[in-house]
C-alpha positions in Angstrom: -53.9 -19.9 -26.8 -51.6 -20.5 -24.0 -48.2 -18.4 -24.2 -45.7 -19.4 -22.1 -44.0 -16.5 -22.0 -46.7 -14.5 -21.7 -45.7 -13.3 -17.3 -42.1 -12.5 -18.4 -41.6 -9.0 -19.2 -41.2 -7.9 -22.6 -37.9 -8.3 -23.7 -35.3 -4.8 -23.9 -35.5 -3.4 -27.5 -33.5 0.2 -26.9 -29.9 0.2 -27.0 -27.8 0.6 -24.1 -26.9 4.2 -23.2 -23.6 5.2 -24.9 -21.4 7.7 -23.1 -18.3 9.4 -24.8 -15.2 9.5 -22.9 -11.9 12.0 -23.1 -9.3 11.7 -20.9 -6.7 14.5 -20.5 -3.8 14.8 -18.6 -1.2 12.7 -17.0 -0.8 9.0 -16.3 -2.5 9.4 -12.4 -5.4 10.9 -14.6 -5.4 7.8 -16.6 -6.0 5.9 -13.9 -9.0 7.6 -12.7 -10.3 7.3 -16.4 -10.0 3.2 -16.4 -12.0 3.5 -13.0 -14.6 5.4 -14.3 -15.5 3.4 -17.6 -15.1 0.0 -15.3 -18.0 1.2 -13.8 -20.0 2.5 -16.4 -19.3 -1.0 -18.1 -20.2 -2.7 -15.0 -23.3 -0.8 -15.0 -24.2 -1.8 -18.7 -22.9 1.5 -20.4 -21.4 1.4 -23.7 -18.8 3.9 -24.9 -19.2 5.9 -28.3 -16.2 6.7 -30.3 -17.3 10.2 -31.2 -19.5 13.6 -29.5 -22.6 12.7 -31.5 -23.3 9.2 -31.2 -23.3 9.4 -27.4 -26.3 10.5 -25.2 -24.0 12.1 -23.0 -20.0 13.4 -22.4 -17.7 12.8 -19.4 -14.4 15.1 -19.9 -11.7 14.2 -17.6 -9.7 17.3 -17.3 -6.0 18.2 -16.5 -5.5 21.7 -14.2 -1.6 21.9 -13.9 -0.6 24.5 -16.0 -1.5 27.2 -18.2 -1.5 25.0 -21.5 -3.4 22.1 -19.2 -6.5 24.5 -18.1 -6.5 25.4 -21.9 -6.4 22.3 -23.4 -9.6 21.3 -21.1 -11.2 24.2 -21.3 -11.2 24.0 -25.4 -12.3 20.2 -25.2 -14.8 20.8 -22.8 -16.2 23.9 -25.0 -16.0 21.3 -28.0 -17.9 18.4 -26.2 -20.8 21.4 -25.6 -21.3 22.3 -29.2 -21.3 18.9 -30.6 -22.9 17.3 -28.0 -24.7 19.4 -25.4 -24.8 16.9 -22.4 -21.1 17.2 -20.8 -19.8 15.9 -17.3 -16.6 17.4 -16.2 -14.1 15.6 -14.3 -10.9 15.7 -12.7 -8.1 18.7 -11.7 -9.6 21.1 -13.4 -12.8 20.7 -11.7 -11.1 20.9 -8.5 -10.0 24.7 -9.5 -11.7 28.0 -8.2 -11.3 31.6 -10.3 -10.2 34.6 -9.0 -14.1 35.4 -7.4 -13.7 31.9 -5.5 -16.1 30.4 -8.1 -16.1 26.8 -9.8 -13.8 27.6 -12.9 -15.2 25.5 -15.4 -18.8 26.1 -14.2 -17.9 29.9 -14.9 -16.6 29.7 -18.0 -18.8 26.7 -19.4 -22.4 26.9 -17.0 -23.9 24.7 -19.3 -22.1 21.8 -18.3 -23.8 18.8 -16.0 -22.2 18.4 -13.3 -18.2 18.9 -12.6 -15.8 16.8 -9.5 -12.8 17.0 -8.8 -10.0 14.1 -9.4 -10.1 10.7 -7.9 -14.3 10.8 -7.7 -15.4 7.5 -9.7 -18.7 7.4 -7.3 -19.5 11.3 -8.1 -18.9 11.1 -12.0 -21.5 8.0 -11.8 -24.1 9.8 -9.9 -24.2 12.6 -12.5 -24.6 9.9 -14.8 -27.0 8.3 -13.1 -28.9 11.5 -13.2 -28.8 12.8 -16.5 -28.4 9.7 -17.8 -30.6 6.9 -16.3 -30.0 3.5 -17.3 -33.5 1.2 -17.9 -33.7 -1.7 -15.4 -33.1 -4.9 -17.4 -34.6 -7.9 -15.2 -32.2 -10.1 -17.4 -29.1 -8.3 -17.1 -28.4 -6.3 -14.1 -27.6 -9.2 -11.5 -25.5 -10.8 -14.1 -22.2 -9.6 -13.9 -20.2 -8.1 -16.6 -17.7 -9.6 -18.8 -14.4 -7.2 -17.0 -11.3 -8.6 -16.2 -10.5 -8.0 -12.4 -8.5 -5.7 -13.8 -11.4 -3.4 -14.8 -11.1 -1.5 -18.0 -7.7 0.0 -19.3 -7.1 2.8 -21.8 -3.5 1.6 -22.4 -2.4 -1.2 -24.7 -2.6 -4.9 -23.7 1.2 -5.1 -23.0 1.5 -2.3 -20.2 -0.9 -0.9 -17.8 -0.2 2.1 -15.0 -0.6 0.8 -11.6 -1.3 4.2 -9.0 -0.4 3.1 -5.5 -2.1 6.6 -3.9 -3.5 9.4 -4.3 -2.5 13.1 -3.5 0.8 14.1 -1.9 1.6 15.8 1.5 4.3 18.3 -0.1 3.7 21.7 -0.4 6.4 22.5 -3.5 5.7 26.8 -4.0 5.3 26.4 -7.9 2.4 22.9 -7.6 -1.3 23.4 -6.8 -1.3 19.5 -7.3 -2.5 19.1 -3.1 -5.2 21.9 -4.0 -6.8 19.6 -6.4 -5.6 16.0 -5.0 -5.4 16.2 -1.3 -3.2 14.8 1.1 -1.1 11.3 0.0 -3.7 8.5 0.7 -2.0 4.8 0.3 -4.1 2.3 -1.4 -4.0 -0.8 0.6 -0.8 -3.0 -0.1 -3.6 -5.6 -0.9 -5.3 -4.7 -3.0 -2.7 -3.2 -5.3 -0.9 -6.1 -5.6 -4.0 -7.9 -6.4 -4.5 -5.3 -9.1 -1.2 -6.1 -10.4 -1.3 -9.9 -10.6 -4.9 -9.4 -12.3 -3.4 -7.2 -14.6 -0.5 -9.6 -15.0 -3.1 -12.5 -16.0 -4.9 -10.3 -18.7 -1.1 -9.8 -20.4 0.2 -7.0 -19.1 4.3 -7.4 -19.9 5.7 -3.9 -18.2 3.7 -2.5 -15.0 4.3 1.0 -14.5 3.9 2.8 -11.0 2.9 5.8 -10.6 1.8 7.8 -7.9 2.2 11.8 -7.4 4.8 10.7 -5.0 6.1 7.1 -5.0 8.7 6.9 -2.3 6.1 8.2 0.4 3.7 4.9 -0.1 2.5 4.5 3.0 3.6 7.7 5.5 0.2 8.7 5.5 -0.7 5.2 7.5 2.8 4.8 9.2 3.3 1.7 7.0 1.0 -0.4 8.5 1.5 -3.8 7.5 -1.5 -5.5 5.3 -1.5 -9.1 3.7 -1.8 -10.3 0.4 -1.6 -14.2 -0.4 -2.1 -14.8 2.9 1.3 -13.1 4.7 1.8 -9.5 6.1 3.2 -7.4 3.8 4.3 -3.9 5.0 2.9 -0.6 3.5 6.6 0.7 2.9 7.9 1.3 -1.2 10.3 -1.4 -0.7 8.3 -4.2 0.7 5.4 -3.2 -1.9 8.3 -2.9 -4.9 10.0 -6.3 -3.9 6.6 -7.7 -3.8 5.9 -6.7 -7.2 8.5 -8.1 -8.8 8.2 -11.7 -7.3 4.6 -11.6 -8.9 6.4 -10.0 -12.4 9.1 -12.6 -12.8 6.3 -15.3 -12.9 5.1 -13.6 -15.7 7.9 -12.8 -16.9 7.2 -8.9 -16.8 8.9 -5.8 -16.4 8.3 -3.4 -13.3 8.9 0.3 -13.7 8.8 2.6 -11.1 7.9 6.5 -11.8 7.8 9.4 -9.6 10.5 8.6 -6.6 11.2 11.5 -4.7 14.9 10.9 -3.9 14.5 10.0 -0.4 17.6 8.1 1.5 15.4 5.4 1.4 15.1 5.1 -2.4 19.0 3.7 -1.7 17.3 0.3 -0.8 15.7 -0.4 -4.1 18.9 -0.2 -6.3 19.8 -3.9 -5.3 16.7 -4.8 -6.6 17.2 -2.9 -9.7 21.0 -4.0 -9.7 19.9 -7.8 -10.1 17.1 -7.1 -12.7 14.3 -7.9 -10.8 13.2 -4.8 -10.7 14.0 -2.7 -14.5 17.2 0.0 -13.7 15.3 2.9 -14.2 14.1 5.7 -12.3 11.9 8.6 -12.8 13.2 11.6 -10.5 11.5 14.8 -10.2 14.7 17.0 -9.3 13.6 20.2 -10.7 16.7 22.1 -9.7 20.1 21.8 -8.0 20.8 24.7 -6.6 20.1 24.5 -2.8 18.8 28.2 -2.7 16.2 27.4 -5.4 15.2 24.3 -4.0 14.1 25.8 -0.9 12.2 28.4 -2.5 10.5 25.9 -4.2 9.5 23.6 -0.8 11.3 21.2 -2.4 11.9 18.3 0.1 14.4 15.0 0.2 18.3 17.2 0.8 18.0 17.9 -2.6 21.3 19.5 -2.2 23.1 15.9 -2.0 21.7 14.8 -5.3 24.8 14.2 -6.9 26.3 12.3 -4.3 23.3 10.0 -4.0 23.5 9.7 -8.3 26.5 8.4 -8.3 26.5 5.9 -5.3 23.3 4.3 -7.6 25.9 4.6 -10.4 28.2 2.8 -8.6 25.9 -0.2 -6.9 23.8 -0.5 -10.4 26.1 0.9 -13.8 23.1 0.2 -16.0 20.5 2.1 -14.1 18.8 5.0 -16.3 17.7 8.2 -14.7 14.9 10.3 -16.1 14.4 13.8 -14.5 12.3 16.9 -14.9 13.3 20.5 -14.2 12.3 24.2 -14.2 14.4 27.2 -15.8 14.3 30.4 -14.7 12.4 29.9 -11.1 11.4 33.1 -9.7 14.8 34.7 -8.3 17.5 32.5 -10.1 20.5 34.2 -11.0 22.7 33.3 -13.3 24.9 31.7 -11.3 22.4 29.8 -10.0 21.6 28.6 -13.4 25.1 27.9 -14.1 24.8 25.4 -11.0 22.2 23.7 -12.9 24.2 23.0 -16.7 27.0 21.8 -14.8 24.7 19.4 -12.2 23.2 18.0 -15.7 27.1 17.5 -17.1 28.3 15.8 -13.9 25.0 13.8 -13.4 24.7 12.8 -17.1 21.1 12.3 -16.8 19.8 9.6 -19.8 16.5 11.4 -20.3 15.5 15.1 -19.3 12.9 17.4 -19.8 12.9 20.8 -18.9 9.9 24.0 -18.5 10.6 27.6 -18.6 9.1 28.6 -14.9 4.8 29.7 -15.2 3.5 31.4 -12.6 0.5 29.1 -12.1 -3.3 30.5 -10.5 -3.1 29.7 -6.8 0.8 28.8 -6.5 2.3 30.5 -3.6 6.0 30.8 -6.1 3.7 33.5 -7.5 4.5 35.8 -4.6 8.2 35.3 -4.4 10.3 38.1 -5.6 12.5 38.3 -8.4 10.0 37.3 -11.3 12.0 36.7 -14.5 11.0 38.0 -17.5 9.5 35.2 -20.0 12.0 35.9 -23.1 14.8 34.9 -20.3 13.0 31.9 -18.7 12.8 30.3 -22.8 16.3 31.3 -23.0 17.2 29.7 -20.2 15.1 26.7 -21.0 16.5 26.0 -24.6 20.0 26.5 -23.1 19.4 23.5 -20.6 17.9 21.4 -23.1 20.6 22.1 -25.3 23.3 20.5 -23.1 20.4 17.6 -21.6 20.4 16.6 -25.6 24.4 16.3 -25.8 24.3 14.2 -22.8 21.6 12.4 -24.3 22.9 11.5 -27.2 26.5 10.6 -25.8 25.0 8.3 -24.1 22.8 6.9 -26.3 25.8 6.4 -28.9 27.3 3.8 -26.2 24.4 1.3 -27.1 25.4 1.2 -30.5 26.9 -2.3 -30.7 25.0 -3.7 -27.6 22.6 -6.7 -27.8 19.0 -5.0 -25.2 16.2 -6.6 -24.9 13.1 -4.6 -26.3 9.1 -5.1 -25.8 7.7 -4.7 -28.8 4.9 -1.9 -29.1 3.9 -1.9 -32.7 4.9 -4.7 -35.1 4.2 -4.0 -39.1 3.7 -6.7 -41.8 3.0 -9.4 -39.1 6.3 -8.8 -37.4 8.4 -9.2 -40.7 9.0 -5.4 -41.7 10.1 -4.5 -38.2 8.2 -2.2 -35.7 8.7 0.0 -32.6 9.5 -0.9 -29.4 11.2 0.0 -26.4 14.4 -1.1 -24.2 14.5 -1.1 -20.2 15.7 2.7 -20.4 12.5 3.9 -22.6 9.1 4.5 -20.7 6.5 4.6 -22.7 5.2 8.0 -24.5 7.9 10.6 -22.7 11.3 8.5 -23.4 12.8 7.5 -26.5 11.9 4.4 -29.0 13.4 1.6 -31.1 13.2 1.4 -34.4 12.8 -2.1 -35.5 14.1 -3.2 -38.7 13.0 -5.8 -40.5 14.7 -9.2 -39.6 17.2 -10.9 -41.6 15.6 -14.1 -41.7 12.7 -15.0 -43.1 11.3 -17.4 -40.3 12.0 -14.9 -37.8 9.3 -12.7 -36.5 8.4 -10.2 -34.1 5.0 -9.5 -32.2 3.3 -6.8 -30.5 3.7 -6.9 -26.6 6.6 -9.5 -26.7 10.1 -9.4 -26.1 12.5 -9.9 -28.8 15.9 -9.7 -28.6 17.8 -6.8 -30.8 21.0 -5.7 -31.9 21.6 -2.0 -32.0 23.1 -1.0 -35.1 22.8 2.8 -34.7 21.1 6.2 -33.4 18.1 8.1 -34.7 17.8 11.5 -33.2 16.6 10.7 -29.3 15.8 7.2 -30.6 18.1 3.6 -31.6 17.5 1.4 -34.6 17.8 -2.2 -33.8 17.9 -5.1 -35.6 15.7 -8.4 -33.9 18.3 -11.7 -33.7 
């Protein structure tokens, strides 16, 4: 009997190969993450939700501090026992020990393979090796159902957008370059086509992120690119006022993290001053005193902070500044620490946080004099973020009464028992929430990823209670 079918090869019966995924670290190691999963979809890999249903492990590390190397160093140890077959990713991989050997590889040799950050193509040729995928005539010309967005750990309603990669700095208590490199600026192009693709999937805020924002473009002396068919400089403003034309036909937010306070960071508070860009900024000050700063390498006249606060203050009253700093740096006196209280006071900074100084491996503050013993450095730390919290919360009082407008992250009962969500002045997972309550009448709803409109009736802790109207 003549089968028809009988020249086509038999059909695949074996399940894809699945491949278990943890991401650690910070939002640039998110990034890299969504990259690397694009591709293993692309490729016809399927994620597993736990160690023993996959076939093999990629752990996508964090190497910033001591709790970081930890943290990855645990979860990698975990991913051995449970699973066997582990990758290793990221900043951690990027790290040496103190006999100028891989660090994970000494402490874990039984792990597959191990990059460093950034390395999409590496991470899929270990896979690729240890895990080979079998050729599916049917299949692997057909391309995958991804969005041009590619694959986002996130929730629908925002997505982290990284505009480069590394960071020309060379701050004494960061091995961040060590790991990362030099700042390499993705093409103005094809960010903002990542954004308006991640626009179309639903996105409702875009967060940027970068290890250092203000400097898009230095690295290729803002050469101008084109997107939609007109030249577009490589320059933070051009790219942020870019952005939010393609946001306000979505009617998106834009929200801008990790701007160095550069004089040139002065140019975006118009934009932020007529809303098309949200008023917030996330600025790494991490001290005020000018003698500390310059032991720490820090750049941008940090020393005119202030000044430069409240000139945005005064061009954009509803702009919200987040900040991080370090207590007890290696030689800070108390005076010097004193600087810093009353810098926080003056600047009344909405959202802080604060580390007591670690000496991290490889960090050249390491070998500055002056070291300060640990019980001090948590002292001086809980004293800081004793006076950030009263500033916080004075602040936070003055919404009480106002009508914001909050994207809602998590609605319960199908939007009639309120939810959480979050006002311009709350980035998502480090600032501070709204608590939704349930709304007064009954036809009124609220949804998860939407705006909705709220009253704020009063303050929880770090965090408002609103009621939607």
């Amino acid at each position: 009997m003549n089968n028809a079918t009988s020249n086509l090869p038999p059909k695949k019966s074996s399940r894809a190969p699945q491949v278990g995924f943890v991401s650690l670290g910070c939002p640039k190691a998110l990034t890299d993450s969504e990259l690397i999963l694009t591709q293993l979809n692309a490729e016809g890999y399927e994620t597993s939700k736990s160690y023993a249903g996959a076939d093999l492990v990629i752990v996508n590390t964090c190497g910033f501090i001591d709790d970081a190397v930890k943290e990855s160093l645990d979860t990698i140890g975990e991913a051995l026992a449970e699973n066997g077959k582990v990758i290793v990713t990221g900043c951690l991989g990027a790290k040496q020990d103190g006999d100028g050997q891989n660090l994970v590889q000494s402490i874990h040799p039984r792990v597959l393979a191990v990059t460093g950050p950034h390395a999409t193509q590496e991470v899929m040729n270990a896979v690729h090796l240890h895990l080979p995928k079998a050729h599916d005539p049917y299949l692997d010309l057909v391309p995958r159902s991804v969005s041009a967005a590619g694959i986002k750990l996130t929730p629908k309603h925002f997505a982290y957008l990284k505009i480069s990669e590394g960071c020309n700095h060379r701050c004494t208590f960061c091995i961040i370059p060590s790991m990362r490199g030099d700042l390499v600026s993705r093409p103005i192009g094809d960010v903002l086509a990542e954004a308006k693709a991640l626009f179309e999937s639903g996105v409702k805020e875009l967060l940027v992120i970068s290890q250092d924002t203000s400097a898009y473009g230095v690295d290729i002396k803002y050469r101008t690119g084109f997107w939609d068919g007109k030249p577009v400089r490589s320059r933070t403003l051009e790219l942020t006022e870019t952005l939010a034309t393609i946001a306000e036909a979505y009617g998106a937010w834009v929200r801008l993290h990790y701007v160095y306070p550069y004089p040139s960071v002065d140019e975006l508070i118009p934009l932020m001053a007529t809303g098309r860009v949200l008023p917030y900024l996330d600025v790494p000050f991490q001290h005020s005193h000018p003698d500390v700063l310059k032991r720490m390498k820090r750049p941008a006249s940090g020393e005119r902070n202030l000044e430069r606060i409240l000139a945005w203050r005064k061009l954009c009253p509803e702009i919200v500044i987040r900040s991080t700093f370090i207590a007890g740096f290696p030689g800070e006196t108390e005076a010097e620490f004193q600087h810093l209280l009353d810098f926080l006071k003056e600047a009344e900074l909405d959202r802080v946080g604060c580390f007591a100084y670690s000496p991290v491996e490889g960090a050249t503050a390491n070998d500055l004099p002056g070291l300060i013993d640990k019980e001090q450095r948590e002292e001086r730390r809980d004293r800081f973020m004793k006076v950030a919290e009263e500033v916080s919360v004075r602040k936070l009082q003055k919404r009480v009464g106002s009508t914001m407008q909050v994207l809602v992250d998590k609605a319960t009962a199908m939007g009639r028992q309120g939810g959480v969500g979050r006002t311009y002045a709350d980035a998502p997972e480090i600032d501070g929430v709204v608590h939704l309550l349930p709304p007064q009448k009954i036809s009124k709803t609220i949804k998860t990823g939407e705006f909705t409109k709220v009253q704020i009736v009063a303050t929880q802790g770090h965090d408002l209670v609103g009621l939607p109207i």
